[in-house]
C-alpha positions as CSV (number, residue, x, y, z in Angstrom):
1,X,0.0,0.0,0.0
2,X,1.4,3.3,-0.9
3,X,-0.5,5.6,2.2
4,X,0.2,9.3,2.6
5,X,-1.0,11.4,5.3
6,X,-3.2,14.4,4.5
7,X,-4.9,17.1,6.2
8,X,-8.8,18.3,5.4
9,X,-10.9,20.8,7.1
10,X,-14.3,20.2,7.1
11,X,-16.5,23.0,9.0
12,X,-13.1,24.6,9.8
13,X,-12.3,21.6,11.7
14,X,-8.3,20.0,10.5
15,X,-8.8,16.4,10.4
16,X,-5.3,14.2,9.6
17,X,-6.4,11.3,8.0
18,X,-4.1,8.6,6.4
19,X,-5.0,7.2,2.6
20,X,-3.5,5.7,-0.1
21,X,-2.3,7.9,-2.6
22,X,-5.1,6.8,-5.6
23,X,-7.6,8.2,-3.2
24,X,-6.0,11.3,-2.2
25,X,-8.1,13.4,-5.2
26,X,-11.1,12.3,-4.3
27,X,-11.1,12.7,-0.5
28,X,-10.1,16.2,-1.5
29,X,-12.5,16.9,-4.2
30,X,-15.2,15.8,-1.2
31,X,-13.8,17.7,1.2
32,X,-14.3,20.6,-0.8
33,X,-17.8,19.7,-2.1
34,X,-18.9,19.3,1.5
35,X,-17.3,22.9,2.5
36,X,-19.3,24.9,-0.9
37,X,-22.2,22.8,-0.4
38,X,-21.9,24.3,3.6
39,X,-21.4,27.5,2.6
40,X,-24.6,27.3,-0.1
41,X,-26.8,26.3,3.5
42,X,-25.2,29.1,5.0
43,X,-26.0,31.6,2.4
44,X,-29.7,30.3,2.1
45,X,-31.1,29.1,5.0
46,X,-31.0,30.0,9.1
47,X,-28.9,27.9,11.0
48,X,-28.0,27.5,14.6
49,X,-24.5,26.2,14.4
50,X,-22.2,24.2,12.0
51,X,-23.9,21.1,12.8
52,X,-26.9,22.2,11.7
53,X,-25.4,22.6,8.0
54,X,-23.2,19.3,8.4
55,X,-26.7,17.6,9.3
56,X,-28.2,19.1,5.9
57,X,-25.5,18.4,4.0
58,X,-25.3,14.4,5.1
59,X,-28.7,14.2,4.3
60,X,-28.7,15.6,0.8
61,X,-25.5,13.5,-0.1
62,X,-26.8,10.3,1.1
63,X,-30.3,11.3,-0.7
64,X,-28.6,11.9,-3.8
65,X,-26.4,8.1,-2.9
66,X,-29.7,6.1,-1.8
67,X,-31.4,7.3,-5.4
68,X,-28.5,6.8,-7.6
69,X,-27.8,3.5,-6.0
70,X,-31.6,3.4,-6.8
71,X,-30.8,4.1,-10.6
72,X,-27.9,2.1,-10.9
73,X,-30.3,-1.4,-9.9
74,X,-33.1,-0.5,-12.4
75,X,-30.7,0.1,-14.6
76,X,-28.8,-3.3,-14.3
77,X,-32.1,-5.4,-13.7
78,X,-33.5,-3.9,-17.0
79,X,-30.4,-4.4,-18.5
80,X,-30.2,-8.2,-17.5
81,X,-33.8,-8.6,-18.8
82,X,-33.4,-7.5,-22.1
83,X,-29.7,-9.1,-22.5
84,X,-31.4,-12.3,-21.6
85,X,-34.5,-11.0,-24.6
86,X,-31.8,-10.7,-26.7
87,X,-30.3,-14.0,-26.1
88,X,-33.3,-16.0,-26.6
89,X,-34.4,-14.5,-29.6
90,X,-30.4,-15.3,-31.0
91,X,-30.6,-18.5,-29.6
92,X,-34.1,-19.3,-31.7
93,X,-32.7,-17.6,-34.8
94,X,-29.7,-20.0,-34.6
């Protein structure tokens, strides 16, 4: 494993975290989606404290997660249907 240790601050909190180098982009690309989509809360709607906009911003990711995971299984179960469709009718023509 090829690990490096970064730093991210997430609701100006530093958090050390160690990774492996492939994932270093994407922790930081998250990192940074989490702070704008903070900041976006912030801008738009009344808030108490930080937690406040951490709890909105959990919920809308894993929203957005929970329906594409949604999408990706229709997706593959159609998919598989009409692959096996397509099969039989190949398999008759034969």
């Amino acid at each position: 494993m090829d690990e490096l240790s970064i730093s991210v601050t997430i609701a100006d909190r530093p958090y050390r975290l160690k990774v492996e180098k492939k994932e270093e982009e994407t922790i930081r690309k998250a990192t940074k989606l989490i702070e704008n989509t903070m900041k976006e809360y912030s801008a738009n709607y009344a808030f108490k404290d930080k937690q406040d906009l951490l709890a909105m911003v959990a919920l809308q990711f894993t929203t957005s997660s929970l329906n594409f995971e949604s999408q990706i299984d229709f997706t593959t179960n159609k998919l598989e249907t009409k692959l096996t469709e397509i099969d039989q009718v190949l398999s008759e023509v034969k």
